[in-house]
N, C-alpha and C positions, 0 to 999 in steps of 0.2 A: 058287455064290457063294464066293469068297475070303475067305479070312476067319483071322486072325493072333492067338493066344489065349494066356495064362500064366495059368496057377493056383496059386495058395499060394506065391504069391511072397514071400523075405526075403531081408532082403539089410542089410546091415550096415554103416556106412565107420569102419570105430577101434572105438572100444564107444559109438556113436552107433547105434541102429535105426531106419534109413528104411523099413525098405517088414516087414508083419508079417504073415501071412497074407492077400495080396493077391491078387485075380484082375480079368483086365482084357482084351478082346476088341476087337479094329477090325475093323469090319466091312466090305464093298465100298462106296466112292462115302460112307464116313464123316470128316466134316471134325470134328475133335476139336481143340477149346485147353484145352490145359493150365497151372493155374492153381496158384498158392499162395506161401506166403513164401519169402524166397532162403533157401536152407540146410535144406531139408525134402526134398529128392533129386531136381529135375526133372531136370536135366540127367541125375544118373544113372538115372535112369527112362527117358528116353530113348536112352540108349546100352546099357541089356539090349534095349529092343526092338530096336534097329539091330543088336544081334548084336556090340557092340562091349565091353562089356561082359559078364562074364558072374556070376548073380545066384549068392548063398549057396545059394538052395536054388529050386524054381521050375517046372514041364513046361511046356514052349513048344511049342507046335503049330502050323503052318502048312505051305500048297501046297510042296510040292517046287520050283515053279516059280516061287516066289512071290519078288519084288523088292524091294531097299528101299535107297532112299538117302536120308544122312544130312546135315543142315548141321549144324558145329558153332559154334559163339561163338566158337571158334580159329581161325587162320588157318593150316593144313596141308599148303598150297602148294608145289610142289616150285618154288622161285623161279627158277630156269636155264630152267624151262619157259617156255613163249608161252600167254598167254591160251588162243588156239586149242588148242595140243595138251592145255592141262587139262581146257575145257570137253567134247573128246572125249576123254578119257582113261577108254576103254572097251573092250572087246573083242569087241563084238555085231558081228554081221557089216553091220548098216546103218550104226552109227558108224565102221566101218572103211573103207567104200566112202563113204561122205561125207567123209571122214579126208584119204583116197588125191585123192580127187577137188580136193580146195581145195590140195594139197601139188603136184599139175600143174597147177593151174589159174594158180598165185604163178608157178613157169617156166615156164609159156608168154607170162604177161603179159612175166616179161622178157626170154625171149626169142622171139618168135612164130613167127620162120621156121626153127627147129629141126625137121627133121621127125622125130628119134624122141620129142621132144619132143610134137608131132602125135601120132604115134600112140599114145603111154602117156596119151591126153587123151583122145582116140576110147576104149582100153579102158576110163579111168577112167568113163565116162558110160555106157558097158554095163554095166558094173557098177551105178552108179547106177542102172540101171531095173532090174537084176535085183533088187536089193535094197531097192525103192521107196523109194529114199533123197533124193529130189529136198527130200523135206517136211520133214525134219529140218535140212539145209542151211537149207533158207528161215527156220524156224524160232529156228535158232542166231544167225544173222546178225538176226535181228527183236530176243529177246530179247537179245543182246549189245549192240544200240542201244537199247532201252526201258533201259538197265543203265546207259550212258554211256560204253560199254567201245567205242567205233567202229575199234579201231586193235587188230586180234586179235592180231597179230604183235609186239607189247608183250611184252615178258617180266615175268613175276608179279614177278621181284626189283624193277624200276622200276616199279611202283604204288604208290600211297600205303593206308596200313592199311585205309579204306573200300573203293578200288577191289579189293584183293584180297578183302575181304568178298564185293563184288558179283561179282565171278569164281567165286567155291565158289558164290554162289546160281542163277550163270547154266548151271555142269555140274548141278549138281541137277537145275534145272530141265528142262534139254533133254531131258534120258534117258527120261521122264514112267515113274518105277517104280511097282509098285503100291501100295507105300505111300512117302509124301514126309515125313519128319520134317524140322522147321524148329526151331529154336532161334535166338530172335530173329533171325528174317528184316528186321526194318523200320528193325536198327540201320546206320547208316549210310548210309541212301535219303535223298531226298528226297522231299516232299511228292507230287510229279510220279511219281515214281520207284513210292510207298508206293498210289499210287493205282490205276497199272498194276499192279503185283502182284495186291490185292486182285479185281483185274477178270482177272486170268491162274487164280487159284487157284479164284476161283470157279466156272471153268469147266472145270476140273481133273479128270479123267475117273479118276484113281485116291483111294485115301484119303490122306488127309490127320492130319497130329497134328503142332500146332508151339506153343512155348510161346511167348508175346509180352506187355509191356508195353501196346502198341497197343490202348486200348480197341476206338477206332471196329474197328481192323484185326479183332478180335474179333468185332465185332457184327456185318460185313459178310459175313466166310468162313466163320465157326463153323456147324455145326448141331449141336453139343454140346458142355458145358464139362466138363471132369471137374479137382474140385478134389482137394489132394494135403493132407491136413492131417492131422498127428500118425500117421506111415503108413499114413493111411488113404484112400482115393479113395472121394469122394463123385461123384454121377455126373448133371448136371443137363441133360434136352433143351432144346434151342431155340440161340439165339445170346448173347452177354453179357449185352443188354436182357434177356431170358427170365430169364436167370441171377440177376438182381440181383433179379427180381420175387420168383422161388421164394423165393432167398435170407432175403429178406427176409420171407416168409411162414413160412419155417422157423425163425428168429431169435425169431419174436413165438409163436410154439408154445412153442419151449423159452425164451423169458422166463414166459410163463405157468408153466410146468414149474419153473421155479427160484423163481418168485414161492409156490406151494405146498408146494417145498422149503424155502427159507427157512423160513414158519410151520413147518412141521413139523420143522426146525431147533430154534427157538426152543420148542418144547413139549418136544422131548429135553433141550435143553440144562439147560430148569427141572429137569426130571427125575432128571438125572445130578447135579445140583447139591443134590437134598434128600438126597443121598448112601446113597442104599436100599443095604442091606449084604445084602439075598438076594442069595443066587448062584445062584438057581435059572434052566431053562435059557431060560424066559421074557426075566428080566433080565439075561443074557447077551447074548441075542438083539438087546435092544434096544438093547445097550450098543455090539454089532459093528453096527449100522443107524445111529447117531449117529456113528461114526466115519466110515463111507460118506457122510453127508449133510455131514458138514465139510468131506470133501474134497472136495464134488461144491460146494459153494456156493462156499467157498473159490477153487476154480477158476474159476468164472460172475468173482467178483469181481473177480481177476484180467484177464478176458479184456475186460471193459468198462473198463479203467480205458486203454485203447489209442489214445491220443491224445497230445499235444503242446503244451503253451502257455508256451513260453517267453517271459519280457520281454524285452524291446531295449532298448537304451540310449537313449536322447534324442534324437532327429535336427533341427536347426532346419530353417529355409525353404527357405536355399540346399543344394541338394545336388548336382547334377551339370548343366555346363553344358557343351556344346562349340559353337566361333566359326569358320566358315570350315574346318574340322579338313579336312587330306588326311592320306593314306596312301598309301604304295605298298611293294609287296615286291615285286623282280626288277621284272618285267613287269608284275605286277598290280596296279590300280588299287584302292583297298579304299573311300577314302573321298575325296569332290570336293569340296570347300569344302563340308563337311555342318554342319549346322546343327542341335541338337537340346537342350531344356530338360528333365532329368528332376526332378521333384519329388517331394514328400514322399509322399504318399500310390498314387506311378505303378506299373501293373502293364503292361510293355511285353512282350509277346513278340516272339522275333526269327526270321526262317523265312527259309528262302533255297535258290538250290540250292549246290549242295556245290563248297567254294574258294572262293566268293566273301565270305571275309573275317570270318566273322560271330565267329569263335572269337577274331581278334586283335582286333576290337572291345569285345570283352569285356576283353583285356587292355590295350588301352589304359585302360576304364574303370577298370581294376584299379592303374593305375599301373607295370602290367608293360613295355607296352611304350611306345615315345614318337611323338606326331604329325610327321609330316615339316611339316606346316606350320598354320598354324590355333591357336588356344587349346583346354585343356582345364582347368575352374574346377571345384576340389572343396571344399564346405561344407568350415566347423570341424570342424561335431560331428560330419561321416560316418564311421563306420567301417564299412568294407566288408567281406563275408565271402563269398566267390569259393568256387564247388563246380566244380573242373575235371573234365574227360572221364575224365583220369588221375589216380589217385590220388595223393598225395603220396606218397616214399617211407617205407614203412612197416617196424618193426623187429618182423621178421614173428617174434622169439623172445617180446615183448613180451607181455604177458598184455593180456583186452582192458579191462578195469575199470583196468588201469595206464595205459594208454593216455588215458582220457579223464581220471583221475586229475592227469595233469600241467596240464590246463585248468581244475580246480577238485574240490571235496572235496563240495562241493552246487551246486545253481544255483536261480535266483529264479524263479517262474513269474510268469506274465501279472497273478495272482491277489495277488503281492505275498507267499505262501510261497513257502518252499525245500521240496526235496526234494533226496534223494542222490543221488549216480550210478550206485548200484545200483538206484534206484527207474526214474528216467532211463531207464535200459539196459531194465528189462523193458516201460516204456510204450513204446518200439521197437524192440520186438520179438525182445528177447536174452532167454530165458529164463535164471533166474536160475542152472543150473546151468552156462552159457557164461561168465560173468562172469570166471572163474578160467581161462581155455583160453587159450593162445597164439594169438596173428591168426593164423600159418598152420594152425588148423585149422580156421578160417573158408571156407565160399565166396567165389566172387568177389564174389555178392551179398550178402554180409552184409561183406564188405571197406567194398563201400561205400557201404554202408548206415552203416557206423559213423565212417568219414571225413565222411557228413554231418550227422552225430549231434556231431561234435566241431565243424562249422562252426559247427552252429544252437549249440553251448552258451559260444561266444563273443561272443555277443550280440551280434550284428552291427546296426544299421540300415538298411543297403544289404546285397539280397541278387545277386550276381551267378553265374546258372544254367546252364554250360553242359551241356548236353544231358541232364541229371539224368536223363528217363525210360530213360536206358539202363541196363541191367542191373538195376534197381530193382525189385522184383516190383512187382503192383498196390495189395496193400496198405500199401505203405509209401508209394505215389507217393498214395493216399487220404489218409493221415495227411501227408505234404508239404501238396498240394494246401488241406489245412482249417488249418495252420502259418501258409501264404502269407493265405489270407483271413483272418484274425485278426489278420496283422505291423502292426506300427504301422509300415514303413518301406518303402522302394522296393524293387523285383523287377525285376532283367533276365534274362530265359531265354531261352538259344538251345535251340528243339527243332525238331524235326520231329512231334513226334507233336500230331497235331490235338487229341486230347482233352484233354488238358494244357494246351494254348496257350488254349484255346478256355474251360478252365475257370478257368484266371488271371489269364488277360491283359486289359485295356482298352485295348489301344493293339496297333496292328502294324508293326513295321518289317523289309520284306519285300526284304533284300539280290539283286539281282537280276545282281551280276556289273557288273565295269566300272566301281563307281564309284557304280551307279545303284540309290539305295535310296528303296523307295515307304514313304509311312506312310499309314495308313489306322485307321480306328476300328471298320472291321469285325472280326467275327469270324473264324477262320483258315477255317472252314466256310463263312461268307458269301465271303469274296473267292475261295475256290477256285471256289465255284460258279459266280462273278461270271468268273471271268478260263477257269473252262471255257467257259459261254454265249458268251463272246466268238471264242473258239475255235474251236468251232462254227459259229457265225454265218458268219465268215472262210471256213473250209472251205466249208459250202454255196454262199458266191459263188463259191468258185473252182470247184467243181464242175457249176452253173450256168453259169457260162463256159466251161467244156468241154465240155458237154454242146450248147452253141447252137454253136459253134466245130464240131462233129459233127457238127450234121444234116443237111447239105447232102451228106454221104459217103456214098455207095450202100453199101449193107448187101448180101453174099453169103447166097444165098438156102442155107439150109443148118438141120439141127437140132441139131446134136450138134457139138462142140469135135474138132478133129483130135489125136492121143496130141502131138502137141509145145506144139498150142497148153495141152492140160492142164497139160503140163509147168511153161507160161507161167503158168497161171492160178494155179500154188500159190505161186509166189514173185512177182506181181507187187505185193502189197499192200506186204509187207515192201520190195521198192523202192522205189514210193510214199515210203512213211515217209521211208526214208533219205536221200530225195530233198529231202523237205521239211523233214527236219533241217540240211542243208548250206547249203540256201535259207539257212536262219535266221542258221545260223552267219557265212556270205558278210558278211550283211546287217551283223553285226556288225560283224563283222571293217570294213568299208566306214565305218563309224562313227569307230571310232578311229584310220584315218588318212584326215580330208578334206584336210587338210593338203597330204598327200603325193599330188601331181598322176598320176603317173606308180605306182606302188601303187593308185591310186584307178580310175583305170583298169581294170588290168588285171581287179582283183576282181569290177568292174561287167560286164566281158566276160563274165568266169566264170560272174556271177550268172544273166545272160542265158540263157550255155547252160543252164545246171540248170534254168533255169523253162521251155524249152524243149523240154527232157529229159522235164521233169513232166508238161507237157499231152498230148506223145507217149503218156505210161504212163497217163494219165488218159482218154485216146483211146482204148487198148488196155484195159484194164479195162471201160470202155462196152460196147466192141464183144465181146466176149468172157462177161462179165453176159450177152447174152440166150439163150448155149443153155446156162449151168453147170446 
């Protein structure tokens, strides 16, 4: 069994100490999420184990043979490169012969009656079998469309900051090392997108360690949590739900334990106070145990006071209305005479797939950006407080208590007292020795944990969300989440992340591309479930129809697949797919030009052949199913 181990791990960033006598093992077939607040070392906790980092002090053990690749939060892209050659950007002899194989396959498509072209085609597919490389091919091309990547020969430089996201995640993924570290794999997906993954990892044949926001994504791929808290790793079996139960069983132990502190607190404290002047070593003794107990209570104190109740300003009736509203940027369609009333009390979430619009929606709301046609009506009293993707720019010499300084000296809680903004700062979660540090000695995640720290203390009415579970640890996205249900005022968040949407929203407005946006009252969980059954459903008729369309075909009396129809059989699914992606697409595309007679046309030809392409590969899959 494989297995990747550090002992007495430390390790230090400035005169900060992250990690202090730590030991920490993954084991074969072990799915580990890694959990705790931004700025406590995940990320560099995961870059000793990737071997990218190297620790203060530490003995690392593992196979000689043993594998690991890395996703970082950064985008480290050689941009001149093509999707394709980064996703193989390997040197194993099967990525090289899959490599070799698609680089003749592009010239012979263009040019086919080349014959040395021919035969560097013939050798490349010898190789392929020598190197049973046919399954990675298939593979690559699957997961490069489950991704939205269909177009490998793209160069990383023209992707947008998501798609080159999803490019690092799609070489990871291919290579399948023995261990796979992720670092926020689920930022920049789509719902669609974050659903495949979880159903790719769980079936994930080597270990696994990635840290995510993504509750559900947690609950679904974990079989253990290991939290990272004051360098220390706590180490929890089970999946997130498990996590939160123990959690929470371990919390009400050591409340008991501090509840018996406390008393026995308060019995010293009488004690210290009738001012006994022995020195003898008894009352010494008690006197270094009362100092221990102050700081042990002292600290419980602290660590419950980790919440949030800012007041808002006043919001009346009217707050945000839009009449007829369009949009368009270049080509794309964003909004079609849309029509929608948010009010006082609305918690909308917004979920879409990626580009279609949902980020400028937000800045319309913001008053960033302007309707090409339609009304947009904003209450008196709204003031709005907008948390972008990107932080505003920050004067990264600035201390961080200056920072929030320039917004106020104190601010008013829900409760009708103030409080500082050194109180402020340690209820989210800046201990008080950070208060004095320049933002750049910030993580990213406490970057912007404190840019939202400065939205909510402008007391907004209107909160406008986009994609806030990013970079956010869990505990800060808990304290968000219990903010939102307390706000006296409107909530608009674009996320993808279900648990989020799911825990604040009552309303869903579910941007679908083109213009065309569904609202619904369900849950982001209920409509997915709703719009997969549908899916489903669809597929089995068309499967049903090929399968009656078949049986009139005499079956070859035979038990076993011939070595090419094998060949067939690994990459036939992944066609499939591709096929019924293009369907979808066609269909589209057929959409928005009925207009155009002669475009209409031709797409409808196209459509044809693809659905007829499909039922061929749907034929061939039948036939092929009954001797795999």
């Amino acid at each position: 069994m494989k297995e990747w181990k550090i002992e007495k791990l430390k390790h230090s960033y400035g005169i900060k100490t992250l990690f202090e006598d730590v030991s920490f093992s993954i084991q074969e077939k072990e799915r580990i999420g890694l959990i705790g607040v931004n700025g406590t070392g995940k990320t560099t906790f995961l870059k000793i184990i990737a071997g990218l980092e190297k620790p203060d002090q530490g003995e690392i053990t593992r196979p000689g043979d043993y594998s690991i690749n890395y996703l970082s939060q950064k985008n480290e892209l050689d941009a001149e490169k093509t999707i394709f050659d980064v996703v193989f950007d390997r040197d194993t002899p099967m990525i090289k012969a899959a490599k070799y194989y698609e680089e003749i396959l592009k010239k012979l498509s263009d040019n086919p009656t080349d014959s040395k072209i021919q035969e560097s085609f013939t050798e490349a597919e010898k190789k392929m079998n020598q190197e049973d490389a046919w399954n990675i091919n298939a593979r690559a091309n699957s997961i490069l469309n489950k991704l939205g990547l269909k177009d490998s020969g793209k160069r990383i430089g023209e992707l947008s900051g998501g798609q080159k996201k999803r490019a690092a995640l799609a070489q990871v993924l291919i290579q399948e090392p023995d261990l796979l570290i992720l670092d926020e794999p689920t930022n920049h997906l789509d719902f669609q997108m974050i659903e495949w993954l979880e159903g790719y990892l769980s079936g994930y044949r080597g270990s696994l360690l990635l840290v995510t926001h993504d509750r559900y994504f947690l609950d679904r791929v974990v079989n253990k949590i290991v939290e990272l808290n004051n360098g220390e790793l706590e180490n929890y079996p089970g999946n997130y739900q498990q996590y939160i139960e123990l959690k929470a069983e371990k919390e009400m132990d050591e409340q008991r334990i501090a509840h018996k502190q406390k008393q026995l607190y308060k019995q010293e404290l009488a004690w210290m106070r009738e001012g006994v002047r022995a020195r003898g070593t008894k009352q010494e003794a008690r006197k270094q145990r009362f100092k221990t107990l102050e700081g042990q209570v002292k600290s419980q104190e602290k660590e419950s006071e980790l919440e949030l109740q800012l007041s808002g300003t006043r919001l009346g009736k009217k707050v945000l209305e839009l009449k007829e509203a369009s949009k368009q940027i270049e080509t794309t369609l964003i909004l079609d005479n849309f029509n929608l009333l948010i009010q006082q009390t609305d918690r909308i979430g917004i979920t879409g797939t990626n580009g279609s619009g949902k980020t400028t929606f937000l800045n319309i709301l913001a008053g960033e950006e302007e309707l090409y046609a339609g009304i947009i009506s904003i209450g008196e009293t709204v003031k709005i407080g907008y948390y972008k993707q990107i932080n505003e720019a920050l004067d990264e010499d600035k201390r961080v208590i200056t920072y929030l300084r320039e917004i106020a000296e104190e601010v008013k809680l829900s409760d009708g007292s103030s409080i500082s903004v050194s109180q402020l700062l340690e209820r989210f979660l800046f201990k008080r020795s950070m208060h004095g540090s320049p933002i750049n000695k910030l993580s990213g995640g406490e970057k912007r944990r404190l840019y939202l720290l400065k939205i909510l203390m402008q007391q907004p009415n209107v909160l406008l969300l986009d994609e806030p579970t990013n970079d956010l640890d869990v505990q800060t996205l808990t304290i968000l989440e219990e903010f939102i249900d307390q706000f006296g005022g409107a909530v608009i968040a674009v996320s993808h992340d279900r648990y989020f949407i799911d825990k604040i929203s009552n309303k869903l407005l579910v941007f679908k591309g083109n213009g065309e946006i569904e609202e619904t009252f369900d849950s982001l969980t209920e409509y997915l479930e709703k719009h997969n059954q549908s899916k489903r459903e669809k597929n089995s008729e068309t499967k049903k129809k090929t399968v009656k369309q078949t049986e009139k075909k005499p079956v070859k009396e035979k038990t076993t697949l011939t070595y090419m129809e094998k060949k067939e059989w690994e990459t036939i699914e992944a066609e499939i797919e591709t096929l019924e992606v293009e369907i979808e697409e066609t269909q589209k595309m057929m959409e928005d030009v009925v207009s155009d007679h002669m475009k209409l046309k031709e797409l409808t030809d196209k459509q044809s052949e693809l659905t007829r392409k499909l039922e061929e590969k749907y034929s061939r899959w039948e036939y092929l199913a009954q001797y795999v």
